[in-house]
Residue, then its C-alpha position, 0 to 999 in steps of 0.5 A: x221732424x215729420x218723419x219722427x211722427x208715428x200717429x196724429x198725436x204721439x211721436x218719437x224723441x230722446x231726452x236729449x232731444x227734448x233738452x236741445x229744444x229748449x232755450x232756458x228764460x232768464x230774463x224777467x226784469x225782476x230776476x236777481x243775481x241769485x235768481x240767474x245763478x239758480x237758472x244758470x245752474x237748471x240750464x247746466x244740469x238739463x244740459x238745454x240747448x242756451x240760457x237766454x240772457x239780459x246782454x249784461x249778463x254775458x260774462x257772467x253767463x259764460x263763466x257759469x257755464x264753462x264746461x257745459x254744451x248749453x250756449x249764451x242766448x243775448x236778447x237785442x232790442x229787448x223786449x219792443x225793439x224800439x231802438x234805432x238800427x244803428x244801436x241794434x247793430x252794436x248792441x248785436x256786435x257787443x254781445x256776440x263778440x262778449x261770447x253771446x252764441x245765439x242772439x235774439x232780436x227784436x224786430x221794429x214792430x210799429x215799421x211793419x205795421x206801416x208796412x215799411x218792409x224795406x226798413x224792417x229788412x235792412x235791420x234784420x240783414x245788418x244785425x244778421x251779417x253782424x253776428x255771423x260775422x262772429x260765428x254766431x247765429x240769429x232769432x228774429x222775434x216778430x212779436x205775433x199778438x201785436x201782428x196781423x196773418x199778413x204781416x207775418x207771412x211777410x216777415x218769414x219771406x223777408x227772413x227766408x230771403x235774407x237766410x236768418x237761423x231762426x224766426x221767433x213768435x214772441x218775447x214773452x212780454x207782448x202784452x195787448x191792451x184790450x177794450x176794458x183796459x186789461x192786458x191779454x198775451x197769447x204768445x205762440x199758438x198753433x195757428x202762428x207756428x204753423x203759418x211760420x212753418x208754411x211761409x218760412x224756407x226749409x232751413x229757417x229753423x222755428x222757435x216758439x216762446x210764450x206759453x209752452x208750459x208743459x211736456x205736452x206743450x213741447x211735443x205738440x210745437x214739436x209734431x209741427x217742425x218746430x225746433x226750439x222753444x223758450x221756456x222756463x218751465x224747463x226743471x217741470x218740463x223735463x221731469x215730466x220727460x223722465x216720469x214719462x218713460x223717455x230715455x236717450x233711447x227714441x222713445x215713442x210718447x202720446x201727447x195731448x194738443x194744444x188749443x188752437x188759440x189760448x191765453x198764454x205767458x212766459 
């Protein structure tokens, strides 16, 4: 990705670039059927690279998007990552076998904060064995807002050696409980994706969810060697493209940066 980069804050890309970047959200507990079938139908238009799904909506998914390139993205574990091993291992083999292509999991969060690493490793290696035994591939989401510098350097060497497709910063739902009782959520910030980036093999690919908004948003996640990002801020987004000039031509943008730490959201 570096190698797109013309200065400090602009860089070269296509639209259909910028499309391939992106995971379309749709998964907010409240969304209805209908809500789905409008994000089902912005993912098709857009041509993104997956619509990221509640895994009982997988058939549903699918058919909608039969035709199309954008792929289904199951969630596992979603969104704490509570559930036993044994159950992330099904639940990981139903949705890949159901035609989940992508499937993002959710690590044990309170095991890494113990420092059980042995534990954490073994989940991530046998959900990642299960899905590429279907051909499809895994995200790991370490949930970054609950995770100290320390722990997620760890889990990018875990995951680099276990050879995952991606490490992922945040499910969107990470809340942290502050001092006077409200809830705070920062989701992916510059300061995480690059350690991500630092601390993760070359060809473990970096997603960044939580909070990436806006065109400049992507740009900026791009320039860092980030290669996808959950949004759905998708429609708003690639219009911003268009309006921007950027083309299936390379098209060279300035962008604005992002804060090094900011409050954020879904």
């Amino acid at each position: 990705m570096d190698s797109n980069l013309t200065s400090t804050n602009s860089i070269t890309v296509t639209l259909h670039q910028l499309a391939k970047m992106i995971d379309h959200s749709l998964l907010h507990p409240t969304m209805t059927d209908a809500g789905i079938l409008e994000g089902l139908a912005i993912a098709k238009q857009y041509g993104v690279a997956t619509a990221c799904v509640k895994p009982y909506l997988i058939p549903f998914a699918k058919k909608e998007l039969e035709g199309s390139s954008v792929l289904v993205c199951p969630v596992i574990g979603f969104p704490h990552g509570n559930s036993t091993t044994e159950v992330k291992v099904f639940e990981a083999d139903r949705a890949a076998a159901a035609g989940g292509k992508e499937i993002d999991m959710v690590i044990n969060i309170g095991r890494a904060l113990s420092g059980d690493w042995d534990y954490v490793a073994h989940e991530i290696r046998q959900i990642n064995e299960t899905v590429i035994k279907h051909g499809a591939t895994l995200k790991v989401i370490f949930e970054n807002d609950y995770l100290d510098d320390e722990h997620i350097v760890r889990l990018c060497e875990i995951c680099s050696e276990i050879g995952v497709a991606f490490v992922k910063t945040s499910t969107g739902y990470g809340f942290v409980k502050q001092p006077n009782g409200l809830y705070s959520y920062a989701g992916a910030t510059i300061h995480h994706l690059k350690l991500m980036r630092k601390h993760c093999a070359p060809e473990v690919q970096v997603k960044a969810a939580g909070g990436i908004r806006t065109l400049d948003d992507l740009l900026h996640v791009m320039s860092l060697g980030v290669t996808r990002i959950g949004a759905t801020a998708t429609v708003a987004i690639m219009k911003a493209a268009a309006d921007r000039g950027i083309t299936n031509e390379p098209t060279t943008v300035e962008f604005k940066p992002m804060a090094e730490q900011r409050l954020g959201g879904y």
